[in-house]
PLY file of the C-alpha trace (Angstrom):
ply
format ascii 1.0
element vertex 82
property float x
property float y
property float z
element edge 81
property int vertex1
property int vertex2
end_header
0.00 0.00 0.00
1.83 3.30 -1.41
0.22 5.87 1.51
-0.47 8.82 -0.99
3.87 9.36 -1.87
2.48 12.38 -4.32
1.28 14.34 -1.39
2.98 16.92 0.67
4.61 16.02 3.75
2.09 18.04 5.82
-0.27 16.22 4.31
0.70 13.02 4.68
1.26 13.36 8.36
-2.36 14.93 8.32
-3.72 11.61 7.10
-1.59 9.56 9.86
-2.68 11.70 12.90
-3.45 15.27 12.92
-1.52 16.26 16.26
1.70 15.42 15.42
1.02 17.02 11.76
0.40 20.51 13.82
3.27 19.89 16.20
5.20 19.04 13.18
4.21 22.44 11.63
5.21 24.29 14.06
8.96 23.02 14.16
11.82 25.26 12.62
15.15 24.98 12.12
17.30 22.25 13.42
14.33 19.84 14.75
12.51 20.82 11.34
15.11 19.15 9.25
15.77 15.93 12.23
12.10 15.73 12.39
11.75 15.99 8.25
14.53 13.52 7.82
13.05 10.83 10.47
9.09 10.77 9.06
10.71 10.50 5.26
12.78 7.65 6.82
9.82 6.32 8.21
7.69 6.42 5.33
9.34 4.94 2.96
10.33 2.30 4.95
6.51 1.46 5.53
5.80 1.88 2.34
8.65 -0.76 1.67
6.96 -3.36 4.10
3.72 -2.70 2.78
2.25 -1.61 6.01
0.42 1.98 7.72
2.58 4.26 9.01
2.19 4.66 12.89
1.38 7.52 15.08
3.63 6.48 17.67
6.88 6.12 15.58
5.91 10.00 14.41
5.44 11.20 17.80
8.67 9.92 18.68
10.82 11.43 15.87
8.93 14.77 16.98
10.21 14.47 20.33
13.28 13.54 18.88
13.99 16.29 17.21
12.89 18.70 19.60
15.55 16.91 22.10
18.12 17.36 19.19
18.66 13.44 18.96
19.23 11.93 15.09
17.49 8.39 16.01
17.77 6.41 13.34
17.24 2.45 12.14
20.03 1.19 10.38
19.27 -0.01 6.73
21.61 -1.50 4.30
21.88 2.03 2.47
23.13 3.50 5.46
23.75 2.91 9.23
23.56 6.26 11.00
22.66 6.93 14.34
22.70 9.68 17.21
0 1
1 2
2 3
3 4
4 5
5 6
6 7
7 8
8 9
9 10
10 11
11 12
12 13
13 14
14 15
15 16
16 17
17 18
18 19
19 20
20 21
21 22
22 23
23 24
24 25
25 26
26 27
27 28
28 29
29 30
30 31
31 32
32 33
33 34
34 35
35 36
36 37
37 38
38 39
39 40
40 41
41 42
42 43
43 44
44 45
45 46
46 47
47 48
48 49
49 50
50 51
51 52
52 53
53 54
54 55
55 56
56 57
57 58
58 59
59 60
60 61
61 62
62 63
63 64
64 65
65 66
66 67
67 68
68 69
69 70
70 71
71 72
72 73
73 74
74 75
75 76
76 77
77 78
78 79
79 80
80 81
């Protein structure tokens, strides 16, 4: 299941849960572009696996970012981490 890839960001996240897509719109800066970085991550890999992106991993990368932390899974592209 391909969860709308031609849509926005913003409204993607809108479709998963719309608190974290206003807490997401109302990052800037630094935790913008963790936060950005983390949901992308996210989505593609559930796209990937077939499967609905969750509201829990999203809230997480949110509070994440707003704690400055790069959390990220390691794939066979890359392995990065905080």
């Amino acid at each position: 299941m391909t969860f709308d890839t031609h849509l926005p960001l913003n409204e993607r996240l809108m479709r998963i849960d719309h608190i974290q897509a206003r807490r997401y719109s109302k990052l800037n800066g630094l935790a913008l572009e963790i936060a950005t970085e983390g949901i992308i991550r996210h989505l593609k890999a559930c796209d990937r696996m077939d499967v609905n992106p969750e509201t829990s991993a999203v809230r997480e990368i949110i509070d994440d970012a707003l704690n400055g932390r790069r959390v990220f899974a390691e794939t066979k592209e890359h392995t990065r981490a905080a």
